[in-house]
PyMOL Python script that loads the backbone (N, CA, C, O; Angstrom):
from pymol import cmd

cmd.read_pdbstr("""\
ATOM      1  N   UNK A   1       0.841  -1.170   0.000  1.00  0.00           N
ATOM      2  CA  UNK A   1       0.000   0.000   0.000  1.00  0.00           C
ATOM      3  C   UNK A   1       0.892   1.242   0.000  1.00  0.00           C
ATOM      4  O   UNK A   1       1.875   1.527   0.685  1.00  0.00           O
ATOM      5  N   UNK A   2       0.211   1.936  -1.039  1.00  0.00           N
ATOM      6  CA  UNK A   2       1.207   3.214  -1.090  1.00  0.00           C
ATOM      7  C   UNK A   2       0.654   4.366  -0.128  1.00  0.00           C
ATOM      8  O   UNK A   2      -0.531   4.690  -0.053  1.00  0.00           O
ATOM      9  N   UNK A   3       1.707   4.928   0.593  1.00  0.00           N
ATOM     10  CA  UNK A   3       1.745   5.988   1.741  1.00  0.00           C
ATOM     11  C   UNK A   3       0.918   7.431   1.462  1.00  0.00           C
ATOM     12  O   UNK A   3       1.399   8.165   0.599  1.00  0.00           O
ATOM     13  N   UNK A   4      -0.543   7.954   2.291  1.00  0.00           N
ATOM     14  CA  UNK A   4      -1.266   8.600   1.445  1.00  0.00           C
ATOM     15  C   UNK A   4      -0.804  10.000   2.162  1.00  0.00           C
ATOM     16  O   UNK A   4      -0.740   9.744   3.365  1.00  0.00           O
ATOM     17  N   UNK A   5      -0.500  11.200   1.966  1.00  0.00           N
ATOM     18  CA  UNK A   5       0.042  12.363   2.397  1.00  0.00           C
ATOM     19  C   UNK A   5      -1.255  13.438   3.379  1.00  0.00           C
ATOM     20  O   UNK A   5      -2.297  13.722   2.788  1.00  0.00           O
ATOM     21  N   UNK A   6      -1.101  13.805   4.439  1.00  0.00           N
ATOM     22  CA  UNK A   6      -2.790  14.419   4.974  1.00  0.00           C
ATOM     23  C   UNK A   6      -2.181  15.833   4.482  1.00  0.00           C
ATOM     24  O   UNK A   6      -1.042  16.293   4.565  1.00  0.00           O
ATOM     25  N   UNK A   7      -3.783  16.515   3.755  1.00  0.00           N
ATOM     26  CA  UNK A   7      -3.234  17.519   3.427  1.00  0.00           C
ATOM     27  C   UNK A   7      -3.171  19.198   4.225  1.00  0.00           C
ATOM     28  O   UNK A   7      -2.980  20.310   3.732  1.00  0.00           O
ATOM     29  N   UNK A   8      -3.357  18.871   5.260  1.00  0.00           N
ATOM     30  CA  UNK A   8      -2.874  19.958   6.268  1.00  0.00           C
ATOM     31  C   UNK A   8      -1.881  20.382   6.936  1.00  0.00           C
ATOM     32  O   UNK A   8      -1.649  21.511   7.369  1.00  0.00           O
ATOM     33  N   UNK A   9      -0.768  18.560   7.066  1.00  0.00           N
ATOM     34  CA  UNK A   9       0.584  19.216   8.130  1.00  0.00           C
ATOM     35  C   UNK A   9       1.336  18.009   7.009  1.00  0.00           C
ATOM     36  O   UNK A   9       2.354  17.398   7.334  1.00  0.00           O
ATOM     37  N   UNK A  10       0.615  17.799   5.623  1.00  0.00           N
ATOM     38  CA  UNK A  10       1.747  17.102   4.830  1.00  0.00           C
ATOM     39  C   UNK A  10       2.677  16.351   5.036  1.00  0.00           C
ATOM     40  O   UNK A  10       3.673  16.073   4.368  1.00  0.00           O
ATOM     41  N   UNK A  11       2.138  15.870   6.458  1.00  0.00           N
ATOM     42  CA  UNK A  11       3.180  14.248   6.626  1.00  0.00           C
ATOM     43  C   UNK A  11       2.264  12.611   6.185  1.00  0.00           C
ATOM     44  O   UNK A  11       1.116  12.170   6.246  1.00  0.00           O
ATOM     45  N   UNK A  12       3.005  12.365   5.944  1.00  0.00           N
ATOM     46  CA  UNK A  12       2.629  10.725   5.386  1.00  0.00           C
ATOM     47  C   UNK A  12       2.304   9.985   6.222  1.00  0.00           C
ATOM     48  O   UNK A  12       2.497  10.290   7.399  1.00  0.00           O
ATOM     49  N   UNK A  13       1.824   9.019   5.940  1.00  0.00           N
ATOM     50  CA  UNK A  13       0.572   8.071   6.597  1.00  0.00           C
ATOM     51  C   UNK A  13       0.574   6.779   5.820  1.00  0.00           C
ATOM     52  O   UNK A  13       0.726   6.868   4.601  1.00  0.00           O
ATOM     53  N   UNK A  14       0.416   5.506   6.407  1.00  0.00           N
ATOM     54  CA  UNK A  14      -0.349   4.221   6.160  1.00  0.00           C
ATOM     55  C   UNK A  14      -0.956   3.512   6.848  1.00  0.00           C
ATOM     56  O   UNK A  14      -1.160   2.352   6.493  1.00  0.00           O
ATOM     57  N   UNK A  15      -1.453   4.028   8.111  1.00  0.00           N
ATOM     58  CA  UNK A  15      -2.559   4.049   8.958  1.00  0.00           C
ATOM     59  C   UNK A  15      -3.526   4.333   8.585  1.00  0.00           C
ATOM     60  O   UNK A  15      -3.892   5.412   8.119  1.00  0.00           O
ATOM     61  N   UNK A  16      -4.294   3.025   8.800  1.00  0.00           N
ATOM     62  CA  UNK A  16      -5.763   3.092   8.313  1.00  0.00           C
ATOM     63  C   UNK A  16      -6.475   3.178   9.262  1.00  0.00           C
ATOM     64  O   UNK A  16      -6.343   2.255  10.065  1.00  0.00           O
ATOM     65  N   UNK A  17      -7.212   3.948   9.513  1.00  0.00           N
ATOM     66  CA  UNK A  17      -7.747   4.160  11.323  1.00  0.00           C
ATOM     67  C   UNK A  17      -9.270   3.118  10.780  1.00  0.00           C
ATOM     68  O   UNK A  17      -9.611   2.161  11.475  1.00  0.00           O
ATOM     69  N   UNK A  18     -10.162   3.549   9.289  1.00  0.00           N
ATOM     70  CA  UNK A  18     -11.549   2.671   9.952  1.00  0.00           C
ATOM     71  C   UNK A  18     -11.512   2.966   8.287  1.00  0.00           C
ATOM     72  O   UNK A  18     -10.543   3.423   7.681  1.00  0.00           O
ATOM     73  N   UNK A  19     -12.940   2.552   7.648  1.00  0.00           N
ATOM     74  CA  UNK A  19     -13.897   2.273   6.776  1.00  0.00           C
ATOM     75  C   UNK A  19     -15.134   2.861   6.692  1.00  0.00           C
ATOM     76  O   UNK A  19     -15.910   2.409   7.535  1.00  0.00           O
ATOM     77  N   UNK A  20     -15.665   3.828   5.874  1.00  0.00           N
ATOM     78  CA  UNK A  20     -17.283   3.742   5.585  1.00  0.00           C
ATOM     79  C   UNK A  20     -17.520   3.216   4.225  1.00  0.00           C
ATOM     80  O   UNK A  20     -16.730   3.265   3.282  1.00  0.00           O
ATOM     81  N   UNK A  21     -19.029   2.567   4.246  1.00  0.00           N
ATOM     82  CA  UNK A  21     -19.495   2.469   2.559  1.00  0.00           C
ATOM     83  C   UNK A  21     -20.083   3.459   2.474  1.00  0.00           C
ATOM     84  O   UNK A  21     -20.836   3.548   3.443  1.00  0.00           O
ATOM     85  N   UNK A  22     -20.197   4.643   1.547  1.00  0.00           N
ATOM     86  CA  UNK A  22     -21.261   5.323   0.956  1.00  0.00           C
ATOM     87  C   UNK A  22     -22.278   5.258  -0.312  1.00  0.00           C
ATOM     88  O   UNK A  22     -21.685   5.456  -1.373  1.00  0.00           O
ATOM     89  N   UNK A  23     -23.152   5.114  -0.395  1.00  0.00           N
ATOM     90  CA  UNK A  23     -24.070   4.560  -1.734  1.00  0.00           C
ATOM     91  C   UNK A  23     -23.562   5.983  -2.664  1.00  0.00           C
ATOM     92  O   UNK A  23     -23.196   7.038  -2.146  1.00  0.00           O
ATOM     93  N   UNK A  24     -23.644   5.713  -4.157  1.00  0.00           N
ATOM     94  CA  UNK A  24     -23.036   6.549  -5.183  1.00  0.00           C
ATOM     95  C   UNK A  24     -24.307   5.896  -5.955  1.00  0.00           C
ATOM     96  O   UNK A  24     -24.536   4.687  -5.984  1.00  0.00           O
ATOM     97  N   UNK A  25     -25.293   7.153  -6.731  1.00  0.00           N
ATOM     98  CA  UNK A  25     -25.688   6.448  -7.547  1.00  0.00           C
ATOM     99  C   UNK A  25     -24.929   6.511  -9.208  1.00  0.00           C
ATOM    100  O   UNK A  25     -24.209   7.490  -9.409  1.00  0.00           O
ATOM    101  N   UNK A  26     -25.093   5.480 -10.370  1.00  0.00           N
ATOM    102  CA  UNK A  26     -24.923   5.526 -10.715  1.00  0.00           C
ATOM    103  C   UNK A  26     -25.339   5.643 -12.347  1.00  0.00           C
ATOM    104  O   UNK A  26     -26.488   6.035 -12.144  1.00  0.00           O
ATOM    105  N   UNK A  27     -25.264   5.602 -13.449  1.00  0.00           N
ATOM    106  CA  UNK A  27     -26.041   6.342 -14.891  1.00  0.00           C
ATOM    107  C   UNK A  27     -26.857   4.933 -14.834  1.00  0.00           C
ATOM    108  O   UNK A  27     -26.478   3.793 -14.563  1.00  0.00           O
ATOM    109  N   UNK A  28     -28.005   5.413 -15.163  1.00  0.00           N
ATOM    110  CA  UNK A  28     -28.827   4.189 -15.576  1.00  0.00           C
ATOM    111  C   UNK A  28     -29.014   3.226 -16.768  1.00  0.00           C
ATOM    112  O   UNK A  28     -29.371   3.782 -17.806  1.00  0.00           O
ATOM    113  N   UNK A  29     -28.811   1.660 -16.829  1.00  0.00           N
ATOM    114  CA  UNK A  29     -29.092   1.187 -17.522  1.00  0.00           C
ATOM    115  C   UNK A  29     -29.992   0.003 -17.985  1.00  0.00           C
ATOM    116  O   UNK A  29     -30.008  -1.051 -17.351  1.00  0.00           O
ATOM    117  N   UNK A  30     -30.919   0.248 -19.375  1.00  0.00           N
ATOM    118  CA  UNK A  30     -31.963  -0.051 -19.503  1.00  0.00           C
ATOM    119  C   UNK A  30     -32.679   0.217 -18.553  1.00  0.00           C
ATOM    120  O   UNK A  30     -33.081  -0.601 -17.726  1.00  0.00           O
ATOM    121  N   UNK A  31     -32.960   1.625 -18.575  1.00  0.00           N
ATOM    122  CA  UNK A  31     -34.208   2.165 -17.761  1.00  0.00           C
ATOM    123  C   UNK A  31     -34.036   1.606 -16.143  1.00  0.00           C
ATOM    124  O   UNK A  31     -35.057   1.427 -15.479  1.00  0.00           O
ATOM    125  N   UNK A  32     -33.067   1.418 -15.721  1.00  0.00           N
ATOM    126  CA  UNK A  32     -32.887   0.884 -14.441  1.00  0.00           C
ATOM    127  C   UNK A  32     -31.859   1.651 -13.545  1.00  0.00           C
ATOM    128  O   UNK A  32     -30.671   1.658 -13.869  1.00  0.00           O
ATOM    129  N   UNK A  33     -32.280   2.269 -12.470  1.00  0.00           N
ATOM    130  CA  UNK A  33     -31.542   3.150 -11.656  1.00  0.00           C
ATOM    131  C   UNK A  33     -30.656   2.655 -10.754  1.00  0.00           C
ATOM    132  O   UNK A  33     -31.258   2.422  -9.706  1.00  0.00           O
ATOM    133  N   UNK A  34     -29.317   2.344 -10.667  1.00  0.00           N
ATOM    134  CA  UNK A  34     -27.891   1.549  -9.757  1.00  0.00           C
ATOM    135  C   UNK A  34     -27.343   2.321  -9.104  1.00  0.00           C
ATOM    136  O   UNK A  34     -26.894   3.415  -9.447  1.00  0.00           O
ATOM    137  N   UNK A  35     -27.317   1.621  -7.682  1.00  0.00           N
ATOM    138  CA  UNK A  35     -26.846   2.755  -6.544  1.00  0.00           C
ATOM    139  C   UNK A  35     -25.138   1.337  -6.364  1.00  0.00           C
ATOM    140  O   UNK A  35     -25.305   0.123  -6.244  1.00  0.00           O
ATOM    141  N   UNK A  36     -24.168   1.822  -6.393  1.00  0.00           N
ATOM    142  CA  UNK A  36     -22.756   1.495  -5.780  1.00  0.00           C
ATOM    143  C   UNK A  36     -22.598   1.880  -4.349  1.00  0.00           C
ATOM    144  O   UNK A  36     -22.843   2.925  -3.747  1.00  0.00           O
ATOM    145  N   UNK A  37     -22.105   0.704  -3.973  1.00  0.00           N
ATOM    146  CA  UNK A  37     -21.433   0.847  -2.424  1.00  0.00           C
ATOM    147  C   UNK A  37     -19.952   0.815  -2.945  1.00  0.00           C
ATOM    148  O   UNK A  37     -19.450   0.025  -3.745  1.00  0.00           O
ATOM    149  N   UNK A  38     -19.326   1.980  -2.223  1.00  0.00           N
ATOM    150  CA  UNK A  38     -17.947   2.202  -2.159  1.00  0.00           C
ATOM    151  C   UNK A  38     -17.308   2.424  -1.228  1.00  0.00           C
ATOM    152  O   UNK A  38     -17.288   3.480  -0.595  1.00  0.00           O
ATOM    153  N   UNK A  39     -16.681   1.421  -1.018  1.00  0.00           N
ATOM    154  CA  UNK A  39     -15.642   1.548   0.784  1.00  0.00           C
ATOM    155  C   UNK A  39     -14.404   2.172   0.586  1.00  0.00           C
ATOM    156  O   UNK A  39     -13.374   1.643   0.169  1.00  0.00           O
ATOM    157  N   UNK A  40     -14.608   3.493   0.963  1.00  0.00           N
ATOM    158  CA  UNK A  40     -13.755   4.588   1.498  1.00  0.00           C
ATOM    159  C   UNK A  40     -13.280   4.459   2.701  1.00  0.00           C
ATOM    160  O   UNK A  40     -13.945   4.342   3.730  1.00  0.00           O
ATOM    161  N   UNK A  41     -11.462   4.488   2.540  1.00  0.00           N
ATOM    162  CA  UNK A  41     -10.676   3.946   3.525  1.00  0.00           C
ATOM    163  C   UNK A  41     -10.178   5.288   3.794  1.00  0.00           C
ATOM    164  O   UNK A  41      -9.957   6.106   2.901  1.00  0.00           O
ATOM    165  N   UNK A  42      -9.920   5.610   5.631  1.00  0.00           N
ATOM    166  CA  UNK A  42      -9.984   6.668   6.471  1.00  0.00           C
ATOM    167  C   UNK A  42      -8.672   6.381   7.036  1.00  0.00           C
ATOM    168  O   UNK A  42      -8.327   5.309   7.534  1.00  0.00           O
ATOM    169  N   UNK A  43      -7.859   7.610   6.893  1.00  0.00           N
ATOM    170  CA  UNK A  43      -6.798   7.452   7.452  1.00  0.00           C
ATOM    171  C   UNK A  43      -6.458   8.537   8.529  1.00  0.00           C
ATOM    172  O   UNK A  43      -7.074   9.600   8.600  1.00  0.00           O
ATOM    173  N   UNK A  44      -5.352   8.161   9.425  1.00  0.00           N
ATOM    174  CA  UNK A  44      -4.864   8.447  10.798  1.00  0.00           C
ATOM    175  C   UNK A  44      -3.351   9.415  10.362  1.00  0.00           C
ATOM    176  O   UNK A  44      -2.392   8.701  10.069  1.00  0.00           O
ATOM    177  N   UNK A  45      -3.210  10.295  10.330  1.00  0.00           N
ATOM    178  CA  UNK A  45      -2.319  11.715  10.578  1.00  0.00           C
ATOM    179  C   UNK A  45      -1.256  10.782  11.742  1.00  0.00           C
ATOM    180  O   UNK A  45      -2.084  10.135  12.385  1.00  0.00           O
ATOM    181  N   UNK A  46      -0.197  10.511  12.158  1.00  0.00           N
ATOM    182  CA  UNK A  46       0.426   9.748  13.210  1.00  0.00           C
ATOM    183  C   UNK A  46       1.008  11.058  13.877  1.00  0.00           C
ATOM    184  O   UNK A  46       1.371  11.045  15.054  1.00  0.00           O
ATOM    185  N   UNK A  47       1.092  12.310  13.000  1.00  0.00           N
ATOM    186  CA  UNK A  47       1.921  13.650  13.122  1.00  0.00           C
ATOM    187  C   UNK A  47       0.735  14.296  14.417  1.00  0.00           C
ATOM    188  O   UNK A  47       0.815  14.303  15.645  1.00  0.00           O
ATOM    189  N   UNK A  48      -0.245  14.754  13.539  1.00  0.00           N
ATOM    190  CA  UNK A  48      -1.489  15.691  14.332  1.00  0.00           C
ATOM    191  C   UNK A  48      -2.402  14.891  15.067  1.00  0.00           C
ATOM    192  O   UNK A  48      -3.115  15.415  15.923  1.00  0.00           O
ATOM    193  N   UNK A  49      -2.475  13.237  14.733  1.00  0.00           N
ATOM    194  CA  UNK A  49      -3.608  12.723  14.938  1.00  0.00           C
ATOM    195  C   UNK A  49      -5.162  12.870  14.901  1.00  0.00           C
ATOM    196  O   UNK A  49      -6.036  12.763  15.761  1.00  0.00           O
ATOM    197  N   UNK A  50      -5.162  13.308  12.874  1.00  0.00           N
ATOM    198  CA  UNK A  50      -6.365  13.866  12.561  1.00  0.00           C
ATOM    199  C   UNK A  50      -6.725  12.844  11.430  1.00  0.00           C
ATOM    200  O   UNK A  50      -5.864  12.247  10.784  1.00  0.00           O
ATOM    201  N   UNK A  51      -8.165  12.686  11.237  1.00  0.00           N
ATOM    202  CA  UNK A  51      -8.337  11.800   9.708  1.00  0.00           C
ATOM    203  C   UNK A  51      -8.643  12.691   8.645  1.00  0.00           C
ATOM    204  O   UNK A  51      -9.070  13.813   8.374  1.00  0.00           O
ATOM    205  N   UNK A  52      -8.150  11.479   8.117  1.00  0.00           N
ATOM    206  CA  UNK A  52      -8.378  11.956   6.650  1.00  0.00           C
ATOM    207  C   UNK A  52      -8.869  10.808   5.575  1.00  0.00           C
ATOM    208  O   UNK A  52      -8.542   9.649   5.829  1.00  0.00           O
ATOM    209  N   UNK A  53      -9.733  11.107   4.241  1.00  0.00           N
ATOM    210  CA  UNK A  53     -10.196  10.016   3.353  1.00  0.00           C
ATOM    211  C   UNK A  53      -9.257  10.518   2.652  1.00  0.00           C
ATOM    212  O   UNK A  53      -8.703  11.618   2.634  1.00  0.00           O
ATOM    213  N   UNK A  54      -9.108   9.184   1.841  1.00  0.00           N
ATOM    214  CA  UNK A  54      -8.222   9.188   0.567  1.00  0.00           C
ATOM    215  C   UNK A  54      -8.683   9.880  -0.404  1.00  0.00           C
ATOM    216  O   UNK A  54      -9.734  10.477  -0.174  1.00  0.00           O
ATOM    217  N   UNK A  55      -8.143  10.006  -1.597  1.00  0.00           N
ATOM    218  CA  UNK A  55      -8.702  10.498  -2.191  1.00  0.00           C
ATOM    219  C   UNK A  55      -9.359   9.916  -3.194  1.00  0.00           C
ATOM    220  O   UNK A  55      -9.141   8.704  -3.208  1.00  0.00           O
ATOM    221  N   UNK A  56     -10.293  10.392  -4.299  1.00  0.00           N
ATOM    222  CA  UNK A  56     -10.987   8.902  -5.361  1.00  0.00           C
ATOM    223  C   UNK A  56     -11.613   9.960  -6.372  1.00  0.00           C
ATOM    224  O   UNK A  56     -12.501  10.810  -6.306  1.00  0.00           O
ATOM    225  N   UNK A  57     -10.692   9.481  -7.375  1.00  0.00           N
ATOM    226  CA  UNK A  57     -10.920  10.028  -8.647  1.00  0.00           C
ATOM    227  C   UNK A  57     -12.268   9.750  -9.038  1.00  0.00           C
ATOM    228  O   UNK A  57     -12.505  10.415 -10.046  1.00  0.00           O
ATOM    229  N   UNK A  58     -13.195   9.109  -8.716  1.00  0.00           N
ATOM    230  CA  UNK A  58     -14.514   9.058  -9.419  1.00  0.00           C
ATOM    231  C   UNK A  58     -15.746   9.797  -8.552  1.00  0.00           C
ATOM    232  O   UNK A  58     -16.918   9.797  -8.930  1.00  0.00           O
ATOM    233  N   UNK A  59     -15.359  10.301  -7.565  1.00  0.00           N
ATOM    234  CA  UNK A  59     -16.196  11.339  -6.660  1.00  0.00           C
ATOM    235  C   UNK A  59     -15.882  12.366  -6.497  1.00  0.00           C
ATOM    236  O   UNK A  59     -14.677  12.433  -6.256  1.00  0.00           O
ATOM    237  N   UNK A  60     -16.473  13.458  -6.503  1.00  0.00           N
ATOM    238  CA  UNK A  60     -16.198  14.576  -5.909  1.00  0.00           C
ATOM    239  C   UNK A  60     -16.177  14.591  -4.301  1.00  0.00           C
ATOM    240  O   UNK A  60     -16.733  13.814  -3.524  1.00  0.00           O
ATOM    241  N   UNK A  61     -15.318  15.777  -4.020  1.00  0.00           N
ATOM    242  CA  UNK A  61     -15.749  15.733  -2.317  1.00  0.00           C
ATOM    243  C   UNK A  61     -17.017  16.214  -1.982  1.00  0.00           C
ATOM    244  O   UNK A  61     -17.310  17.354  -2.342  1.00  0.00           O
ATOM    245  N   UNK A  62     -18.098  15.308  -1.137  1.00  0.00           N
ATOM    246  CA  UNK A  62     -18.795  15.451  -0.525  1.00  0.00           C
ATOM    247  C   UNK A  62     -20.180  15.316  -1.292  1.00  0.00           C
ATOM    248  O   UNK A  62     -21.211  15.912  -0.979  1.00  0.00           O
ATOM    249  N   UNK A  63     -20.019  14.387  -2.398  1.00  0.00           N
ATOM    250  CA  UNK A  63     -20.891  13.786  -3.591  1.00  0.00           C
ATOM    251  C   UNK A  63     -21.599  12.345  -3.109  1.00  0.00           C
ATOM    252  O   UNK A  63     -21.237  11.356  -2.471  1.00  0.00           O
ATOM    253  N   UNK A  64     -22.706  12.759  -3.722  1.00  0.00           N
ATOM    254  CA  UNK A  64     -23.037  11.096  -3.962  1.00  0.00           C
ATOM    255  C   UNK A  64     -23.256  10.762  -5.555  1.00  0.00           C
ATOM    256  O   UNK A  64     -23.685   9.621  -5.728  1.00  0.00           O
ATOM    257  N   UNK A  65     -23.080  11.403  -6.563  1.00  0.00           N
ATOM    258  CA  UNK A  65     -23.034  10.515  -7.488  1.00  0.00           C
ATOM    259  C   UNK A  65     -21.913  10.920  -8.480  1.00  0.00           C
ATOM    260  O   UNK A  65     -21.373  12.007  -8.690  1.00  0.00           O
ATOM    261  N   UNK A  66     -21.702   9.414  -9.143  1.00  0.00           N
ATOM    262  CA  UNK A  66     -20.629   9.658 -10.027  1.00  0.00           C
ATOM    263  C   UNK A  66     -19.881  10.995 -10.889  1.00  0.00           C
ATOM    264  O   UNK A  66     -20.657  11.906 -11.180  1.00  0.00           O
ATOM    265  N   UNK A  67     -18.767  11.120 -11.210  1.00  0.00           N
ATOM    266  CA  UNK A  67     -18.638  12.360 -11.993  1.00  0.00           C
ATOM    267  C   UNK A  67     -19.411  11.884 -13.668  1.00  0.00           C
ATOM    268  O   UNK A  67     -20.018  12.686 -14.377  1.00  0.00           O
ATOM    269  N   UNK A  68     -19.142  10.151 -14.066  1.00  0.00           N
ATOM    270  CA  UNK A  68     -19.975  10.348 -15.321  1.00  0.00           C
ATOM    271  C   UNK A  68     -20.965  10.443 -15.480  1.00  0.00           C
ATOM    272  O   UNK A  68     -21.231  10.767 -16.637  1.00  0.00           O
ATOM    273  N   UNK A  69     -22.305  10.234 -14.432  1.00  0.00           N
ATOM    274  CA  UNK A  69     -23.599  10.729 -13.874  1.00  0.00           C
ATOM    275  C   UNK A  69     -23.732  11.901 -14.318  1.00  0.00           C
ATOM    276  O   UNK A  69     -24.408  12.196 -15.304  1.00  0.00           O
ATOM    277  N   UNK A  70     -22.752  13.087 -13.254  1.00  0.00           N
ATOM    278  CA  UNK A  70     -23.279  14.074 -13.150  1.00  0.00           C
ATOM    279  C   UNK A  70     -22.847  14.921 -14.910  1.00  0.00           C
ATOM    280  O   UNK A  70     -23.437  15.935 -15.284  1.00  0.00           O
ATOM    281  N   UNK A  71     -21.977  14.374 -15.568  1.00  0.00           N
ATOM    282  CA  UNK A  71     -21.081  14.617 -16.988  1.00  0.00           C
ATOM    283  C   UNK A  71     -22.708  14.056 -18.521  1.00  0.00           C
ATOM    284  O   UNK A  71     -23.018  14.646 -19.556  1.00  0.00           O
ATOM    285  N   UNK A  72     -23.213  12.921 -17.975  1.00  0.00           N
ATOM    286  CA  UNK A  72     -24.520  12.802 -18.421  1.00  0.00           C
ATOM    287  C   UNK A  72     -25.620  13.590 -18.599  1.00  0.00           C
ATOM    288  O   UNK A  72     -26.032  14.012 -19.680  1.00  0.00           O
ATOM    289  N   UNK A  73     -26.202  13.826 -17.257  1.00  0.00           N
ATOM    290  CA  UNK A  73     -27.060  15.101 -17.012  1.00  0.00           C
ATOM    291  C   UNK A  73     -26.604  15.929 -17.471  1.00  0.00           C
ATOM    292  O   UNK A  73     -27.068  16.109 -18.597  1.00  0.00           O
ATOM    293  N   UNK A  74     -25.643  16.828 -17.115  1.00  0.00           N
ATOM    294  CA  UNK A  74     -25.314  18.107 -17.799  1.00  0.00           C
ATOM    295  C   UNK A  74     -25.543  18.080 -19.570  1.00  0.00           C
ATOM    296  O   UNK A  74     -26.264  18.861 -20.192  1.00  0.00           O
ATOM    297  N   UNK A  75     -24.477  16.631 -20.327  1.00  0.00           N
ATOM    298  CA  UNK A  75     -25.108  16.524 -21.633  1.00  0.00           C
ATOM    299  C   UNK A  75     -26.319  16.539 -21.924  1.00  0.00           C
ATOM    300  O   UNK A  75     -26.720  17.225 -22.864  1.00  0.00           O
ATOM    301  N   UNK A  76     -27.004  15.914 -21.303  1.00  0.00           N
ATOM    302  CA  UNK A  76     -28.696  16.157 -21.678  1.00  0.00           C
ATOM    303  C   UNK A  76     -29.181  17.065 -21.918  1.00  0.00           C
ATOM    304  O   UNK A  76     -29.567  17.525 -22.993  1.00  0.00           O
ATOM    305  N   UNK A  77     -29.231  17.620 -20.387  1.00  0.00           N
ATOM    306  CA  UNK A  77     -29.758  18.902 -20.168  1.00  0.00           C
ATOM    307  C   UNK A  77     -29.325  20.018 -21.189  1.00  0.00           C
ATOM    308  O   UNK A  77     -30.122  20.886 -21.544  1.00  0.00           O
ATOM    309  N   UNK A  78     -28.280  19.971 -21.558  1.00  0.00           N
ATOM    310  CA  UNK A  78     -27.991  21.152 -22.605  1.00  0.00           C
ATOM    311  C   UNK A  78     -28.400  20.783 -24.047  1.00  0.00           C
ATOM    312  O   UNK A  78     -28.301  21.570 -24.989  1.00  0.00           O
ATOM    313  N   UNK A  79     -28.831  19.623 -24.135  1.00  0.00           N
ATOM    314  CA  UNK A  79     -29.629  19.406 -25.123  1.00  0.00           C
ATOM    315  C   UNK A  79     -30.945  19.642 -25.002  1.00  0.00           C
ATOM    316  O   UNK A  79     -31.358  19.940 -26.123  1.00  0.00           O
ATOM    317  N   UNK A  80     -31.684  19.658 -24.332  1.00  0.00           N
ATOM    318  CA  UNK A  80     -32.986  19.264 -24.010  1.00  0.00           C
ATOM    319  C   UNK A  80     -32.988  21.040 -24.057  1.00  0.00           C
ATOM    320  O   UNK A  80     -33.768  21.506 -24.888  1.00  0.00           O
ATOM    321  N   UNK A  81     -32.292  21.909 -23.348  1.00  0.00           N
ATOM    322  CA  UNK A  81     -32.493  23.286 -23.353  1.00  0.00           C
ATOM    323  C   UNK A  81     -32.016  24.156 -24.478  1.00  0.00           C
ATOM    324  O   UNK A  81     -32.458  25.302 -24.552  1.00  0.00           O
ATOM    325  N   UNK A  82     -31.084  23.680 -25.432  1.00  0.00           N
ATOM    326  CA  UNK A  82     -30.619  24.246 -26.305  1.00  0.00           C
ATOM    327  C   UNK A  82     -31.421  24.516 -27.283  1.00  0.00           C
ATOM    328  O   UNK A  82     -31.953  23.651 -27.978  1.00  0.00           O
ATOM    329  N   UNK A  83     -31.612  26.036 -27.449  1.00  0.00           N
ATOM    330  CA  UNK A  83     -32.368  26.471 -28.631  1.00  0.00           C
ATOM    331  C   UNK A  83     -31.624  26.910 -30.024  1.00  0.00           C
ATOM    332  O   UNK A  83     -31.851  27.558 -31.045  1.00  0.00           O
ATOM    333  N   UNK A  84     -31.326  26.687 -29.846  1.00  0.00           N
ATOM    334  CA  UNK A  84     -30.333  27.073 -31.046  1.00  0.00           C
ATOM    335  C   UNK A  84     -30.552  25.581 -32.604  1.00  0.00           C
ATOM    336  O   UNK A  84     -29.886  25.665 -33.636  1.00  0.00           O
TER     337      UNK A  84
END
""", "prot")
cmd.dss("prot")
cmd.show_as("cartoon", "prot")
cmd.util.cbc("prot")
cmd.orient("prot")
């Protein structure tokens, strides 16, 4: 496991203090709406003794649904509104 950096006092870490799943939904297919469980691993500062989540390229912070979800909708929608 590679060493994840906290980004407040920028010392390194591979202390995993705990785990949550959060549901993400995800683009629907064949008319069918999919929610993902994703276990986001929480890490321990050994410096400050503060947590921190990793980071995850397919969420935004403090999201519940995908970035290609939300990259979908937006395509739509600017179709569906575009007058031109």
């Amino acid at each position: 496991m590679k060493p994840h950096i906290y980004p407040q006092c920028k010392n390194e870490t591979r202390k995993i203090h705990d785990y949550k799943l959060q549901k993400v939904k995800h683009l629907p297919v064949a008319y069918t709406q999919y929610t993902i469980l994703i276990k986001k691993r929480r890490y321990k500062c050994p410096h400050c003794n503060k947590r921190f989540y990793e980071k995850n390229s397919l969420l935004f912070k403090y999201k519940f649904i995908f970035t290609d979800l939300r990259k979908s909708v937006l395509y739509y929608a600017s179709k569906l509104f575009n007058t031109k």
